[in-house]
C-alpha positions as CSV (number, residue, x, y, z in Angstrom):
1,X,18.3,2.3,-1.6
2,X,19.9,0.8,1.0
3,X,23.4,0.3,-0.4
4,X,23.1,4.1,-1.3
5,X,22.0,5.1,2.7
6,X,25.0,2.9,3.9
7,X,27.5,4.3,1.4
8,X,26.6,7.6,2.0
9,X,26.9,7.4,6.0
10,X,30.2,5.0,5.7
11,X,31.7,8.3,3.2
12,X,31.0,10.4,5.6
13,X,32.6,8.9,8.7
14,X,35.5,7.7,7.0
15,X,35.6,11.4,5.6
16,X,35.8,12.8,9.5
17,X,37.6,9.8,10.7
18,X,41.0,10.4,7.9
19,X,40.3,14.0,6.4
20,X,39.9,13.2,3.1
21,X,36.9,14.0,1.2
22,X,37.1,11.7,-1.4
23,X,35.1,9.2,0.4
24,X,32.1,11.6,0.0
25,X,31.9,10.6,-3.2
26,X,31.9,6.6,-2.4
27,X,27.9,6.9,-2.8
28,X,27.9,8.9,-5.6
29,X,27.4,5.5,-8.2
30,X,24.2,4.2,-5.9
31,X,23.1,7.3,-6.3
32,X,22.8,8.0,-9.6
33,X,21.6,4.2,-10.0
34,X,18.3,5.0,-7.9
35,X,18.1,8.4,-9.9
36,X,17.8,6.1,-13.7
37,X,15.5,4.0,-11.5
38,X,13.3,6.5,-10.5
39,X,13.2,8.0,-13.8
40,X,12.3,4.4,-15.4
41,X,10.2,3.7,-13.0
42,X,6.0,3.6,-15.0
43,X,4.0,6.6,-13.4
44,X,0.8,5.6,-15.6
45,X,-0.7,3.8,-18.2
46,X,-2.3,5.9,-21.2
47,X,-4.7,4.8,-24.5
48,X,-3.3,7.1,-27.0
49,X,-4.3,7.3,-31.1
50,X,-0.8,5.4,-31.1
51,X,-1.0,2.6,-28.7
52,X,-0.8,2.1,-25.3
53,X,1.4,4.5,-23.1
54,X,3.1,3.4,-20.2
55,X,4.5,7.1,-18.8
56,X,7.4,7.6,-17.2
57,X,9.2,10.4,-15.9
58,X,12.2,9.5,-18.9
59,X,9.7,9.3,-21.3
60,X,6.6,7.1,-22.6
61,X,7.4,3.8,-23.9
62,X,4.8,3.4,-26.5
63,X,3.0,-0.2,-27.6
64,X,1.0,-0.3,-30.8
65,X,-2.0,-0.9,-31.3
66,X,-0.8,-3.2,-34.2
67,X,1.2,-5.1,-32.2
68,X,-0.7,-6.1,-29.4
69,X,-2.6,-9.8,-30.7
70,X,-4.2,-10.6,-27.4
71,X,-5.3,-9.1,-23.8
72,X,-6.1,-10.4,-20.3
73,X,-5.8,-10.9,-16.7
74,X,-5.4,-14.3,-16.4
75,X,-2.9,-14.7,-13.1
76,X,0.2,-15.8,-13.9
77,X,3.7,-15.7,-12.2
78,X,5.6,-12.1,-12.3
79,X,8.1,-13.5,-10.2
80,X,11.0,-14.3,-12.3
81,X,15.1,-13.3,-13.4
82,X,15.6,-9.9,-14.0
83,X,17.3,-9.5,-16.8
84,X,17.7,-5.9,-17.5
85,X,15.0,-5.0,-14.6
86,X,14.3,-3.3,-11.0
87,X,12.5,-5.7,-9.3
88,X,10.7,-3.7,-6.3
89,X,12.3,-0.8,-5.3
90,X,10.2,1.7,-7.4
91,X,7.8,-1.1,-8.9
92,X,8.7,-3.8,-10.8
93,X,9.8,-3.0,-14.5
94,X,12.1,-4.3,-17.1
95,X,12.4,-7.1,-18.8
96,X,12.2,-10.9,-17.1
97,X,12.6,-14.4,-17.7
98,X,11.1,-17.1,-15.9
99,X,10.7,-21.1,-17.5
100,X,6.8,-21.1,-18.0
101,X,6.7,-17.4,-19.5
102,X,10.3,-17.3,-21.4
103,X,10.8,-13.5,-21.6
104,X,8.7,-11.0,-20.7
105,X,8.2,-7.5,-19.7
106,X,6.9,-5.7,-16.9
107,X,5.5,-2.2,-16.3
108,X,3.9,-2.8,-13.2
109,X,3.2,-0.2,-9.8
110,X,1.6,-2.9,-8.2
111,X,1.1,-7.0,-8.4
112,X,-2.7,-6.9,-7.7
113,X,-3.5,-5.4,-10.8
114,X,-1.9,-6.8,-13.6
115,X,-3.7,-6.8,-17.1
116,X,-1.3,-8.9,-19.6
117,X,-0.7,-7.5,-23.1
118,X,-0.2,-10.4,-25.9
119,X,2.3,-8.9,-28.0
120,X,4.1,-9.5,-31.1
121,X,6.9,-9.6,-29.0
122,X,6.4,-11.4,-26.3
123,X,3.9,-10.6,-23.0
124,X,4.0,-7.1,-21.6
125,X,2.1,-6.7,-17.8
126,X,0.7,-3.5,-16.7
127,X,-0.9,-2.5,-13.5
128,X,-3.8,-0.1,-14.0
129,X,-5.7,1.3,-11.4
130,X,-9.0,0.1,-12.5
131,X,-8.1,-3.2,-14.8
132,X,-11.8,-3.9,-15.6
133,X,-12.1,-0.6,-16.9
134,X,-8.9,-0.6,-18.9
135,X,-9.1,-3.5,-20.3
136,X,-12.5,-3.1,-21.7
137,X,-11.5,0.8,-23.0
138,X,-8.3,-1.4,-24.8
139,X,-10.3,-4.5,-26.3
140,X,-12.8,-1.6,-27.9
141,X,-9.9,0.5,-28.9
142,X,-8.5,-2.7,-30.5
143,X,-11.7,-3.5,-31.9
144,X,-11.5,0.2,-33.8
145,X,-8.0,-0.4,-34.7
146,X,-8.6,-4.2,-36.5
C-alpha cells in the first residue's frame, strides 16, 4: 500500500516538475497488485454440501469434505515464508513454509481465530468468527460426510 501511495505522489510531482505524463503511470503496477490482493483476500468462511468455502471477492476456493482427515485449534506458528502469499496487508493468505509445519496454507482475517484444517494436502488455517461454533458445525458435517 505504501509503495503504491509513494509512487503515485512521486508520478505526480515529477509529472509537474518535467511535463511529461508518463510518470503518472509509475504507480500503475502497485496498483493493480493491491487490486489482485484485494480480490484474493478471504471475506468468509462457508459449510456448503461441497466442502468448506472460504469466499472471496475472485471467487470461492472450495475444500472437500473428502479431503479434510483432521480438524482443530491447537496454536501453532502462522508466522512463516510466503511463498506465493500476502502476509498482512488485507489478511494473511496464500501459501507458507515455515520448518516445524513444511507448507501450509492460510485463509486467515485474523490470528486470534484460527481453526486448522488437516488436509490431504497439507494444513489449511481459517479464521472464523466464532471457532467453537464452526468447528463443531464441521466435525458433525464430517461426521455426515464419513
Amino acid at each position: 500500500m505504501l509503495c503504491a501511495v509513494v509512487a503515485t505522489a512521486f508520478g505526480i510531482v515529477w509529472t509537474v516538475r518535467t511535463g511529461e505524463p508518463h510518470w503518472l503511470f509509475l504507480s500503475l503496477p502497485f496498483t493493480l497488485m493491491l487490486f489482485v490482493l484485494a480480490r484474493l483476500a478471504p471475506v468468509a468462511y462457508r459449510l456448503a454440501g461441497d466442502g468448506v468455502h472460504v469466499e472471496r471477492k475472485f471467487g470461492d476456493r472450495v475444500i472437500p469434505y473428502r479431503d479434510i482427515v483432521a480438524v482443530d485449534r491447537e496454536p501453532r506458528r502462522v508466522r512463516g515464508l510466503s511463498m506465493f502469499a500476502s502476509d498482512g496487508l488485507f489478511g494473511r493468505f496464500g501459501t507458507f513454509w515455515n520448518p516445524r509445519l513444511g507448507f501450509y496454507q492460510l485463509f486467515l482475517t485474523n490470528t486470534d481465530t484460527v481453526v486448522w484444517l488437516g488436509t490431504r494436502r497439507g494444513l489449511i488455517g481459517l479464521s472464523p468468527d466464532r471457532p467453537e461454533e464452526f468447528l463443531d458445525r464441521l466435525r458433525a458435517r464430517l461426521g455426515v460426510v464419513r
